[in-house]
PDB file of N, H, CA, C and O in Angstrom:
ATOM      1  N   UNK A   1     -14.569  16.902 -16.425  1.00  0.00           N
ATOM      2  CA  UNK A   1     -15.498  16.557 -15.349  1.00  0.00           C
ATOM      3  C   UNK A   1     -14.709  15.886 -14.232  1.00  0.00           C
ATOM      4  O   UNK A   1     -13.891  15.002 -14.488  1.00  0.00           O
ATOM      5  N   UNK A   2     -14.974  16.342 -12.887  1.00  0.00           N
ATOM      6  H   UNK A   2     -15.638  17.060 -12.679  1.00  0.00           H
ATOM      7  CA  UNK A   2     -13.854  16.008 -11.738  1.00  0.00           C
ATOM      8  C   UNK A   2     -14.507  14.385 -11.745  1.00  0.00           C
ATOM      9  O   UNK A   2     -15.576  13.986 -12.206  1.00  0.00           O
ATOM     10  N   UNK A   3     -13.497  13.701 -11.097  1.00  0.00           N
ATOM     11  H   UNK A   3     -12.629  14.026 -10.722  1.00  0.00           H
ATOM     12  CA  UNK A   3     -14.186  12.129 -11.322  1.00  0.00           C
ATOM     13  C   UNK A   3     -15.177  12.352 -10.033  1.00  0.00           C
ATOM     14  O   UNK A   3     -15.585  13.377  -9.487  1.00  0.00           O
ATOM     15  N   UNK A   4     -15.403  10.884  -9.767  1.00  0.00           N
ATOM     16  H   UNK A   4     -15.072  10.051 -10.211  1.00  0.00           H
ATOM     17  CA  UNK A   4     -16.355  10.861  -8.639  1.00  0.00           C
ATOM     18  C   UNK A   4     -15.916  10.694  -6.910  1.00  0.00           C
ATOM     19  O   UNK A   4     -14.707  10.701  -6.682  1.00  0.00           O
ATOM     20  N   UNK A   5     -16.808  10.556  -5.787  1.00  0.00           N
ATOM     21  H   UNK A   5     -17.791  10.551  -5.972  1.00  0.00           H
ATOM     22  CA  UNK A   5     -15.977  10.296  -5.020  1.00  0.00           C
ATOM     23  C   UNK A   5     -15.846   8.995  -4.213  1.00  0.00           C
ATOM     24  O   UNK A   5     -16.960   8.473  -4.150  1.00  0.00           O
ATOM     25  N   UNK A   6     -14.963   8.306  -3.604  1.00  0.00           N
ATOM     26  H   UNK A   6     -14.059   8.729  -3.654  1.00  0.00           H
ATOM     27  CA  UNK A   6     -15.186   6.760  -2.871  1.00  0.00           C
ATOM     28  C   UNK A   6     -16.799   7.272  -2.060  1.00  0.00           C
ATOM     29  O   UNK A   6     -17.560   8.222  -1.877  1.00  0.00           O
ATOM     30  N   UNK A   7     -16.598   5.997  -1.821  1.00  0.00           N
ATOM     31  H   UNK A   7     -15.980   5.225  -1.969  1.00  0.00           H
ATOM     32  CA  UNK A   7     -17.260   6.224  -0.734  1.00  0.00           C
ATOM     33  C   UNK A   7     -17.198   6.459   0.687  1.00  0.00           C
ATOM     34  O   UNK A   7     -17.892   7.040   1.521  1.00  0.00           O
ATOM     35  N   UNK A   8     -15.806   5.611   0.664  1.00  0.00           N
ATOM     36  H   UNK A   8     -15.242   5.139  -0.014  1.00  0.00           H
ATOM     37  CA  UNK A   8     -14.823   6.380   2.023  1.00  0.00           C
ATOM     38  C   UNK A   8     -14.758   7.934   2.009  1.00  0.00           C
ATOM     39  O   UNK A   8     -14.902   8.592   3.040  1.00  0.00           O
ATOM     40  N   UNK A   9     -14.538   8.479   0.807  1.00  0.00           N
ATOM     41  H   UNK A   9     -14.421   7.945  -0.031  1.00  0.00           H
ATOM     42  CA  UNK A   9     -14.226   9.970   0.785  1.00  0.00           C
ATOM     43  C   UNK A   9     -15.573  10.519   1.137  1.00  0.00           C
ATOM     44  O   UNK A   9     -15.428  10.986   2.266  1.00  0.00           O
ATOM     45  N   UNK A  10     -16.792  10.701   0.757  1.00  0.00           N
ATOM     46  H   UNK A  10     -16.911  10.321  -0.161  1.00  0.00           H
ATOM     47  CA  UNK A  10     -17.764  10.863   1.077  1.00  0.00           C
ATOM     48  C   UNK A  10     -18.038  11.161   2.418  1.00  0.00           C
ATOM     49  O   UNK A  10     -18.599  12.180   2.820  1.00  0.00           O
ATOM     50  N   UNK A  11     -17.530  10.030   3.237  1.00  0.00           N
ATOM     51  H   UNK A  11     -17.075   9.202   2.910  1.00  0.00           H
ATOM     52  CA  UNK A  11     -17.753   9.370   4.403  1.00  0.00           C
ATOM     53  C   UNK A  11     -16.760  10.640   5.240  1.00  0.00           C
ATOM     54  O   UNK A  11     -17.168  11.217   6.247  1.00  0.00           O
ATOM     55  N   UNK A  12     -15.652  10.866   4.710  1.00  0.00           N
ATOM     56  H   UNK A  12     -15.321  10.397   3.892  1.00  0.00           H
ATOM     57  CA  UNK A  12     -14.880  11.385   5.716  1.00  0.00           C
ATOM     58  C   UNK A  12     -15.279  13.006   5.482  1.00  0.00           C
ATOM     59  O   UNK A  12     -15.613  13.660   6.470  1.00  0.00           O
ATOM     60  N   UNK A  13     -15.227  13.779   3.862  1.00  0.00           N
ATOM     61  H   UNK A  13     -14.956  13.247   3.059  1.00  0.00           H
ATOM     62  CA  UNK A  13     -15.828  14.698   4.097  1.00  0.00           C
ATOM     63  C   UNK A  13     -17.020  15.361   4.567  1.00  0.00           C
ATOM     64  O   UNK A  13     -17.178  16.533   4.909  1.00  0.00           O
ATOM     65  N   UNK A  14     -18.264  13.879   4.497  1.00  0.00           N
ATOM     66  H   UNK A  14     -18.135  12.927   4.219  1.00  0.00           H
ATOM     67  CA  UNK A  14     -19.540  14.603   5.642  1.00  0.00           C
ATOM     68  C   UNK A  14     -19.170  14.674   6.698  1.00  0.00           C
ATOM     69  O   UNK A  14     -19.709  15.639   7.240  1.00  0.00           O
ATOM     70  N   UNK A  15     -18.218  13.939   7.629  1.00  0.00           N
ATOM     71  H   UNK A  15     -17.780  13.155   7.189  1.00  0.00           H
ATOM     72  CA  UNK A  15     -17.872  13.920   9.001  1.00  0.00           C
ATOM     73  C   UNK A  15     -17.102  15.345   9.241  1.00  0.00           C
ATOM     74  O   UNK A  15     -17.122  15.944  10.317  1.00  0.00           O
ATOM     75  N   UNK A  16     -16.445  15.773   8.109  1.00  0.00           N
ATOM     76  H   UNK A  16     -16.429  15.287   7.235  1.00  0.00           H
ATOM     77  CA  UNK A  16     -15.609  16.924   8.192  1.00  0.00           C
ATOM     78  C   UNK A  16     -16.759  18.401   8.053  1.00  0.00           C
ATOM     79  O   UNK A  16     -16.529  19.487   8.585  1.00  0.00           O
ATOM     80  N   UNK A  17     -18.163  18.028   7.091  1.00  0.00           N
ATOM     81  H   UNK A  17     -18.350  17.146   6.659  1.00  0.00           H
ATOM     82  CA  UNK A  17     -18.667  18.746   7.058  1.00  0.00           C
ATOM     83  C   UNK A  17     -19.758  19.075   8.375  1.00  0.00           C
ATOM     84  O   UNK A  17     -20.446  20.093   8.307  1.00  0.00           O
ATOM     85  N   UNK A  18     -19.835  18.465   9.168  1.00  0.00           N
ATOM     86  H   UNK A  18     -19.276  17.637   9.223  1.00  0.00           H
ATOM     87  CA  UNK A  18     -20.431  18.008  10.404  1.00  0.00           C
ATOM     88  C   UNK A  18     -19.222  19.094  11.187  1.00  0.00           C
ATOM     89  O   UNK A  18     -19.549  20.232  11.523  1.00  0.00           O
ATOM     90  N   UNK A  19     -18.363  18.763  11.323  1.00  0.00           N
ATOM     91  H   UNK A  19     -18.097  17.838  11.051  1.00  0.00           H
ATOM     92  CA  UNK A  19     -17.827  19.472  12.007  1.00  0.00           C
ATOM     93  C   UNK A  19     -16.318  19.156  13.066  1.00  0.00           C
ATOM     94  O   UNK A  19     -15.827  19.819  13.979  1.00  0.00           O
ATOM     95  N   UNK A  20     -15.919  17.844  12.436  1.00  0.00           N
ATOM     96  H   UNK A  20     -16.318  17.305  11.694  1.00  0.00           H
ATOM     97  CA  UNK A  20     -15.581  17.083  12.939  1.00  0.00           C
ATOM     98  C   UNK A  20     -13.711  17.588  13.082  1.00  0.00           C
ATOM     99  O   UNK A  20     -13.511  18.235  12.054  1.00  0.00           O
ATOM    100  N   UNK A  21     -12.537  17.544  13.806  1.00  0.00           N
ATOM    101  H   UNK A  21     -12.699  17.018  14.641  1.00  0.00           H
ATOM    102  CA  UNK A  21     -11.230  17.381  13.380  1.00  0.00           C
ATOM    103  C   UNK A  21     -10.615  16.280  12.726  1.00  0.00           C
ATOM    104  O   UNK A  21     -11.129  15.179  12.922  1.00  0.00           O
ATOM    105  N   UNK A  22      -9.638  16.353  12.004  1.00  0.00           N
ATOM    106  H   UNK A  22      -9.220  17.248  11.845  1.00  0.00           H
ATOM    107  CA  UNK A  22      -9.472  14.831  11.552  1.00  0.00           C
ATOM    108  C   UNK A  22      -8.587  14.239  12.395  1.00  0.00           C
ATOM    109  O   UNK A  22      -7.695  13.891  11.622  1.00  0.00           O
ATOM    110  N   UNK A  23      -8.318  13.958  13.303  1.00  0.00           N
ATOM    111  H   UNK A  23      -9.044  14.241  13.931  1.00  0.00           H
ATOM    112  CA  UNK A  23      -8.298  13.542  14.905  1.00  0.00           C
ATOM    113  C   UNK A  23      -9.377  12.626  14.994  1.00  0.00           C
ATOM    114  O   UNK A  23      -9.289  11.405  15.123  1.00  0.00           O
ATOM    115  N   UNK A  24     -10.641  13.475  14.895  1.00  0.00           N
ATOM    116  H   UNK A  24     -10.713  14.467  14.791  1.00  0.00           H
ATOM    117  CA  UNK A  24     -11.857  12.858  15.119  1.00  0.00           C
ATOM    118  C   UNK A  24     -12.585  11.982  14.024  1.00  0.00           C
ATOM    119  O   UNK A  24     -13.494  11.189  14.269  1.00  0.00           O
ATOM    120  N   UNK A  25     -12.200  12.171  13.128  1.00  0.00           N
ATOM    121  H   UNK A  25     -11.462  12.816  12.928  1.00  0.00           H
ATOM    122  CA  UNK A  25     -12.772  11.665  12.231  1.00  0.00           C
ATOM    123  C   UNK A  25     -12.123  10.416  11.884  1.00  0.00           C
ATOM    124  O   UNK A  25     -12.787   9.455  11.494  1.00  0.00           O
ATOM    125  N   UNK A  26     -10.497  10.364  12.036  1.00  0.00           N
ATOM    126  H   UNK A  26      -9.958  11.145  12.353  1.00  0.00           H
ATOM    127  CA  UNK A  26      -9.971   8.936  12.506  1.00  0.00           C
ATOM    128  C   UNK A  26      -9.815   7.891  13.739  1.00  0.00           C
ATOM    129  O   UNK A  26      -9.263   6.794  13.826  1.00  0.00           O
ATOM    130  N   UNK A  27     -10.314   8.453  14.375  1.00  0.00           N
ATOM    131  H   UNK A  27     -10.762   9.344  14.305  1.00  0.00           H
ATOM    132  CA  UNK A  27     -10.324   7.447  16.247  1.00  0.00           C
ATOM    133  C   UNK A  27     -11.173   6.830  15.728  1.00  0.00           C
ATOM    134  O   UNK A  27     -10.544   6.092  14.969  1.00  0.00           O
ATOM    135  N   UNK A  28     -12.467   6.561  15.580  1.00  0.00           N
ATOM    136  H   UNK A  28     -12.978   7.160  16.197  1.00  0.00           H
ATOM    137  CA  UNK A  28     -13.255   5.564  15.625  1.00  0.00           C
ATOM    138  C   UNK A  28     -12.766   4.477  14.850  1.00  0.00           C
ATOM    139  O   UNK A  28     -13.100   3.327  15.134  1.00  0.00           O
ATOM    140  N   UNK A  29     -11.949   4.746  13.825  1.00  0.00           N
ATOM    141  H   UNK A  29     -11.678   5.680  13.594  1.00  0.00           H
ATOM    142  CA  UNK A  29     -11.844   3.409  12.631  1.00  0.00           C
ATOM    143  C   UNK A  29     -10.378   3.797  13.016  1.00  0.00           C
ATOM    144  O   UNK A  29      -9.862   3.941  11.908  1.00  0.00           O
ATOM    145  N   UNK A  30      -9.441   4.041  13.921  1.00  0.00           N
ATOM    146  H   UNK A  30      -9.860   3.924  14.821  1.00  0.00           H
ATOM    147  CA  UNK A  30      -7.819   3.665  13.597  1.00  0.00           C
ATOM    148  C   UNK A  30      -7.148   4.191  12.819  1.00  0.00           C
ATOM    149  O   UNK A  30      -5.951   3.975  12.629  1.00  0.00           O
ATOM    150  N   UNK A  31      -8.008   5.141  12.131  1.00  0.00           N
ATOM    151  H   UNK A  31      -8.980   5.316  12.286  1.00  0.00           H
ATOM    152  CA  UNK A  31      -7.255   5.405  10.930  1.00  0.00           C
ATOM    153  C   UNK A  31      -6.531   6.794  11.369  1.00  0.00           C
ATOM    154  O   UNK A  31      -7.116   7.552  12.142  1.00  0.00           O
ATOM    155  N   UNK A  32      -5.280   7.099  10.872  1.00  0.00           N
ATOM    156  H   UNK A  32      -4.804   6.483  10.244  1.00  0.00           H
ATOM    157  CA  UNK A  32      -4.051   8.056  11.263  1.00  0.00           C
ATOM    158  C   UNK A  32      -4.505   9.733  10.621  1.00  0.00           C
ATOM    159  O   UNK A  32      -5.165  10.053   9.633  1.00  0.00           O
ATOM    160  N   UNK A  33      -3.906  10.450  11.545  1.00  0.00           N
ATOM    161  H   UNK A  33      -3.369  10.190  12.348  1.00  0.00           H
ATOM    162  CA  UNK A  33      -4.420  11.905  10.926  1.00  0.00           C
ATOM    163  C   UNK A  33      -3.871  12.237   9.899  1.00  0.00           C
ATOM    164  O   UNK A  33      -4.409  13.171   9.305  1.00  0.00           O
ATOM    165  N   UNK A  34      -2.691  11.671   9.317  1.00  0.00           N
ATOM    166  H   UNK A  34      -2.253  10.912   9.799  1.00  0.00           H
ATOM    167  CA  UNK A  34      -2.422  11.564   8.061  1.00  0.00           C
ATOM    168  C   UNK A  34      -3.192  10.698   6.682  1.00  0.00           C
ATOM    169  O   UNK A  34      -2.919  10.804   5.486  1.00  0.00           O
ATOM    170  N   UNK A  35      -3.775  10.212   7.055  1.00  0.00           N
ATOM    171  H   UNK A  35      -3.997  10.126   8.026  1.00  0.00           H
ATOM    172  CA  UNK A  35      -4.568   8.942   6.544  1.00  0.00           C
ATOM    173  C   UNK A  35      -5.380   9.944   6.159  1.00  0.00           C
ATOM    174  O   UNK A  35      -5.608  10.121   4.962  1.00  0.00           O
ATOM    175  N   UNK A  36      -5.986  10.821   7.230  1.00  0.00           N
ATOM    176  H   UNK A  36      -5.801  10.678   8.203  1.00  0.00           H
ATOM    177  CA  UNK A  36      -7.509  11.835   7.072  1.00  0.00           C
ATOM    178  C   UNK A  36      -6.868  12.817   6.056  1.00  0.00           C
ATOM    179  O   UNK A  36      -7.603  13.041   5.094  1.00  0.00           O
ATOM    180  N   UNK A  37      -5.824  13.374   6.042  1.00  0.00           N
ATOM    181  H   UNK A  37      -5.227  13.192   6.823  1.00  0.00           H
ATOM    182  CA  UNK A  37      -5.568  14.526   5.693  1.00  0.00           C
ATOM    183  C   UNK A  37      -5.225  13.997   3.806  1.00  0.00           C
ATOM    184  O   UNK A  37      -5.280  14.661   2.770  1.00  0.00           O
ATOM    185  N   UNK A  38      -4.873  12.495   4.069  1.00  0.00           N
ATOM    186  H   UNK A  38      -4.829  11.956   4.910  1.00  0.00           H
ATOM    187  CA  UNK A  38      -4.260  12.567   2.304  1.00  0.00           C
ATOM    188  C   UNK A  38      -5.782  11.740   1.824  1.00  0.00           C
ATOM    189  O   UNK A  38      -5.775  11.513   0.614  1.00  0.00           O
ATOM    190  N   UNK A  39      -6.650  11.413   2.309  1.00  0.00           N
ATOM    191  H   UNK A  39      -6.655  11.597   3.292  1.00  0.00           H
ATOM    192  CA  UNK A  39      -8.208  11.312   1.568  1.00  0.00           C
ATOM    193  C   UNK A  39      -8.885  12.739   1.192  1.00  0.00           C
ATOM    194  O   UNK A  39      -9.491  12.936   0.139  1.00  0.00           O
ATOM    195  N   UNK A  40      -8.632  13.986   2.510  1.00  0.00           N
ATOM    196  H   UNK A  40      -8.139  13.826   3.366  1.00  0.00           H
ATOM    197  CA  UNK A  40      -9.321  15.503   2.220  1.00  0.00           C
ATOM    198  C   UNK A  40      -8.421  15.709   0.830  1.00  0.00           C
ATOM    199  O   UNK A  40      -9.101  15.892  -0.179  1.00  0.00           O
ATOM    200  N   UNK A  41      -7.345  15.702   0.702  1.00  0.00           N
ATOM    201  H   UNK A  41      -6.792  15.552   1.522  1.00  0.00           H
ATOM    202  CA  UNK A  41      -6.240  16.250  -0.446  1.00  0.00           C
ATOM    203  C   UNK A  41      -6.708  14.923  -1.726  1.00  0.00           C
ATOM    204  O   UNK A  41      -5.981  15.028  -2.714  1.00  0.00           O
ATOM    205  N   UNK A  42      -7.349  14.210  -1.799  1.00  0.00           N
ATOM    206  H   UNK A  42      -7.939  14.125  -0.997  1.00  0.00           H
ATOM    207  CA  UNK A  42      -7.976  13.429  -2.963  1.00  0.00           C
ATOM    208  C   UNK A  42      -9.108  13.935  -3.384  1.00  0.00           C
ATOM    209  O   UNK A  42      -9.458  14.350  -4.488  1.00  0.00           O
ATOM    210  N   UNK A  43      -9.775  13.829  -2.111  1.00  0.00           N
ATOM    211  H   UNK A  43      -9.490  13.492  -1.214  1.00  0.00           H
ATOM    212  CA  UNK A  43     -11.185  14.963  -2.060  1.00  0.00           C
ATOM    213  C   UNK A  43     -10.945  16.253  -2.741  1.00  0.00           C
ATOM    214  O   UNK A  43     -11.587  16.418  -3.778  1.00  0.00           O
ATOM    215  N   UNK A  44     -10.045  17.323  -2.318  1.00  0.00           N
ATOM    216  H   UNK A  44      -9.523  17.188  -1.475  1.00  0.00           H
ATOM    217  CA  UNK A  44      -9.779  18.474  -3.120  1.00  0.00           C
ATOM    218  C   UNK A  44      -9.598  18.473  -4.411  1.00  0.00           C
ATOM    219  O   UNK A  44     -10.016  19.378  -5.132  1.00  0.00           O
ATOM    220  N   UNK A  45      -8.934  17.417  -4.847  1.00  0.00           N
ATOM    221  H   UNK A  45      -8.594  16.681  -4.261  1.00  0.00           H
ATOM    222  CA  UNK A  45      -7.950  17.674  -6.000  1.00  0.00           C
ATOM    223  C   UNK A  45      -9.294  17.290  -6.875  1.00  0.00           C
ATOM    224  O   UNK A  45      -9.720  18.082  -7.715  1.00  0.00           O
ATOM    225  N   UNK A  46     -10.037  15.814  -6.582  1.00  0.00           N
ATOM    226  H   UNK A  46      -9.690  15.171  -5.900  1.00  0.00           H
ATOM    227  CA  UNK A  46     -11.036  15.396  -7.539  1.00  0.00           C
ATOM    228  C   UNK A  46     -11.945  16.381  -7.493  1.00  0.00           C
ATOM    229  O   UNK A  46     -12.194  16.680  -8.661  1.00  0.00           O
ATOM    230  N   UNK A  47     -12.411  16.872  -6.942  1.00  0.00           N
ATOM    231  H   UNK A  47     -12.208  16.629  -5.993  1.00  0.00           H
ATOM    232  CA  UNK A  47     -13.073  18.665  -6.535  1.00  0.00           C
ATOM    233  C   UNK A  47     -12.734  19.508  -7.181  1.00  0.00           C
ATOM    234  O   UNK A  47     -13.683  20.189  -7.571  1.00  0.00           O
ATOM    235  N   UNK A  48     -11.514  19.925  -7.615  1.00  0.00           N
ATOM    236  H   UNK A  48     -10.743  19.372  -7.299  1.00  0.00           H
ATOM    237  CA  UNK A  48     -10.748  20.758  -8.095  1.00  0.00           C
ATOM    238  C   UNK A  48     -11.167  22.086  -7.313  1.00  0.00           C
ATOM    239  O   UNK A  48     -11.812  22.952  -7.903  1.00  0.00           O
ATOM    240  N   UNK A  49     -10.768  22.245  -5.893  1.00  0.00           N
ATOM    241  H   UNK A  49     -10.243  21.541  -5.413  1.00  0.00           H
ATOM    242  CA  UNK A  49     -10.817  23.317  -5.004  1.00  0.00           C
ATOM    243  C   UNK A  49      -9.526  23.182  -4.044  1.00  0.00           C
ATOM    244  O   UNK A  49      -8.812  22.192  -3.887  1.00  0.00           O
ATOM    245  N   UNK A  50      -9.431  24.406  -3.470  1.00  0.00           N
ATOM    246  H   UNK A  50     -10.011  25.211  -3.598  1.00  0.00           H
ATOM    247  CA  UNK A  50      -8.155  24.163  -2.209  1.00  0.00           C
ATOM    248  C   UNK A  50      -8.588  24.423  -0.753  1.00  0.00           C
ATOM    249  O   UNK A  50      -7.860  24.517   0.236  1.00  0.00           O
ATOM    250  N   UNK A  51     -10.012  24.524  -0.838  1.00  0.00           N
ATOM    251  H   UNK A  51     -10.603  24.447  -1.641  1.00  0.00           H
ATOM    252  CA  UNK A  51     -10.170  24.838   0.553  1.00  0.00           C
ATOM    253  C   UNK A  51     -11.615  23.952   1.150  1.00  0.00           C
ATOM    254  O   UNK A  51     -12.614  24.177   0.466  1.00  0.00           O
ATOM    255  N   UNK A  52     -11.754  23.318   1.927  1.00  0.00           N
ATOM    256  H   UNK A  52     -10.943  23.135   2.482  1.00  0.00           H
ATOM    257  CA  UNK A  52     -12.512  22.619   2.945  1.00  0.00           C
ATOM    258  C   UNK A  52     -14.010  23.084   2.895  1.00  0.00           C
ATOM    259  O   UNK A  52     -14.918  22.258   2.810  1.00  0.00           O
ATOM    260  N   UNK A  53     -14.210  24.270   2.943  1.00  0.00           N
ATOM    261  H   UNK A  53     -13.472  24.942   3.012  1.00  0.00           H
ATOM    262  CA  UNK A  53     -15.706  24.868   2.942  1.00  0.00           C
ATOM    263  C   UNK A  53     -16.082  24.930   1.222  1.00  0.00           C
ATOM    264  O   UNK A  53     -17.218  24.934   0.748  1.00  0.00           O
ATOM    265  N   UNK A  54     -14.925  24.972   0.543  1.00  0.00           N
ATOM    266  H   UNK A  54     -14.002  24.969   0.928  1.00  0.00           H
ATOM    267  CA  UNK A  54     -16.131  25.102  -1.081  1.00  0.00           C
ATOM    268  C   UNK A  54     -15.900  23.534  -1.341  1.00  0.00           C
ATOM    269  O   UNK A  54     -16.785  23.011  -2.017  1.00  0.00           O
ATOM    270  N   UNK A  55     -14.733  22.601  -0.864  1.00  0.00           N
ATOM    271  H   UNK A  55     -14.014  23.026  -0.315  1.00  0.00           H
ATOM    272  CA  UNK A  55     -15.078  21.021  -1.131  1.00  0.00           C
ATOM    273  C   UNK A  55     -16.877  20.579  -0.584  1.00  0.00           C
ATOM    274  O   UNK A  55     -17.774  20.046  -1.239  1.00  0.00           O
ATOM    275  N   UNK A  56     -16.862  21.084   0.900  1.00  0.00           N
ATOM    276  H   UNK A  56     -16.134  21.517   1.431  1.00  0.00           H
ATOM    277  CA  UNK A  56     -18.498  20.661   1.197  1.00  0.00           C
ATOM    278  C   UNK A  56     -19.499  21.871   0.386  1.00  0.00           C
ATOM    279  O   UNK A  56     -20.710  21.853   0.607  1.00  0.00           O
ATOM    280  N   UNK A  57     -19.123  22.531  -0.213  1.00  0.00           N
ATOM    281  H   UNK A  57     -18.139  22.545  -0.392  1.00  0.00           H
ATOM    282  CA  UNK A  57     -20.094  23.674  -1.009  1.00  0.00           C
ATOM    283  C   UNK A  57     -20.325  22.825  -2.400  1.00  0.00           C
ATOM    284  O   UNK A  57     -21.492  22.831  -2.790  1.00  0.00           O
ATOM    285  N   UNK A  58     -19.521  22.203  -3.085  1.00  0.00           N
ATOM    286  H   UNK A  58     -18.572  22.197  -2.768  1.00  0.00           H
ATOM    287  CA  UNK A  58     -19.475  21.917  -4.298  1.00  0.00           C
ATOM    288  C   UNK A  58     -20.305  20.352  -3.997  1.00  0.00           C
ATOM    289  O   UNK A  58     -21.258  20.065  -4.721  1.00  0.00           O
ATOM    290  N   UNK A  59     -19.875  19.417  -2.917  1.00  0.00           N
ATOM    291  H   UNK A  59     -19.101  19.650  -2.329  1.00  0.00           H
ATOM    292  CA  UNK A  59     -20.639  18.245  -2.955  1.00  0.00           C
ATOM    293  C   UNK A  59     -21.883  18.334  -2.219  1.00  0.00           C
ATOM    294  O   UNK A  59     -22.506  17.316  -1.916  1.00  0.00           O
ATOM    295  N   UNK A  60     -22.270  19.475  -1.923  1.00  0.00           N
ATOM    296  H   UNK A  60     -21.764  20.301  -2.169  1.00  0.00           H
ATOM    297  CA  UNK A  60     -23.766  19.808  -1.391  1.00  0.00           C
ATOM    298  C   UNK A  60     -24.330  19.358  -2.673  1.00  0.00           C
ATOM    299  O   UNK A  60     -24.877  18.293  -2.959  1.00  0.00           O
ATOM    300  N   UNK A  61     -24.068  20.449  -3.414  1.00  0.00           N
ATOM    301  H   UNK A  61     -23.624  21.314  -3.182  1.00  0.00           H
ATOM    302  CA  UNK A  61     -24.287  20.717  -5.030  1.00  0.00           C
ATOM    303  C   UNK A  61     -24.938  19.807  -5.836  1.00  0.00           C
ATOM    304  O   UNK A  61     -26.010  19.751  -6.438  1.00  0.00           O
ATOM    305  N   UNK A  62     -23.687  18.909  -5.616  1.00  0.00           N
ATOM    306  H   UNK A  62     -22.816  18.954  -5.127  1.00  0.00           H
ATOM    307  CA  UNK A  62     -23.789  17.836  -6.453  1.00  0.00           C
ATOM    308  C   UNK A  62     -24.649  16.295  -5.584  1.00  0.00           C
ATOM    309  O   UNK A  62     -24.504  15.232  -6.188  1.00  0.00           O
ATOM    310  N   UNK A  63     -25.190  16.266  -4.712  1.00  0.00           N
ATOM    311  H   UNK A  63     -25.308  17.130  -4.222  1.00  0.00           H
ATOM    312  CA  UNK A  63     -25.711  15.932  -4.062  1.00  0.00           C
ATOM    313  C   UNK A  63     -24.781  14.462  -3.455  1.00  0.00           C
ATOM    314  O   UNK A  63     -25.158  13.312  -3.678  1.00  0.00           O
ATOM    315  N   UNK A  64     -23.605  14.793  -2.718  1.00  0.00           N
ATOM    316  H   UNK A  64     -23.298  15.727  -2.537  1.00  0.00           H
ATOM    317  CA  UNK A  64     -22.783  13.987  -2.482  1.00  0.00           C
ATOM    318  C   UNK A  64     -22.480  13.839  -0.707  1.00  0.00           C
ATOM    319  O   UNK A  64     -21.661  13.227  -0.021  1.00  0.00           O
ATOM    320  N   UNK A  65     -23.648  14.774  -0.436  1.00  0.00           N
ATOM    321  H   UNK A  65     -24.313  15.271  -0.993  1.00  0.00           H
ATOM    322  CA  UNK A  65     -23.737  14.730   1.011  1.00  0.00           C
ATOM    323  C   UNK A  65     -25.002  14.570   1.257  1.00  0.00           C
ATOM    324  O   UNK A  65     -25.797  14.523   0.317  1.00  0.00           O
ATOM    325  N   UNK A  66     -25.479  14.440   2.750  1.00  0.00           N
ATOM    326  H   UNK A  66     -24.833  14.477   3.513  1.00  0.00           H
ATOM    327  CA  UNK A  66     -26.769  14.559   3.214  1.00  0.00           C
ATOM    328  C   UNK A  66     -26.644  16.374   4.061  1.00  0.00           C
ATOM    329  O   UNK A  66     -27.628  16.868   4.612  1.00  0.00           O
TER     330      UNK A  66
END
């Protein structure tokens, strides 16, 4: 069973599922596009997927988004 997700992670993949770059998704809080990119790659891995659209497909699912 993939573990669960922060709540930061949550946070950054609805913003990603919204539609967001991770550019964008770090300006408001400072946080670095590397910062964004190694939370999506925590996100994946605890997901156990490699791609961005079945990470927000799978936490639809699981009701880990709005």
């Amino acid at each position: 069973m993939p573990r669960l997700l922060t709540s930061r992670e949550r946070e950054i993949l609805q913003e990603a599922a919204d539609g967001l770059t991770n550019r964008e998704i770090g300006f408001p809080s400072y946080v670095s596009v590397g910062t964004v990119k190694t939370h999506l790659d925590n996100i994946y891995r605890k997901l156990e997927v490699f791609r961005p659209a079945h990470a927000v497909a799978i936490a639809l699912r699981r009701g880990l988004l709005d």
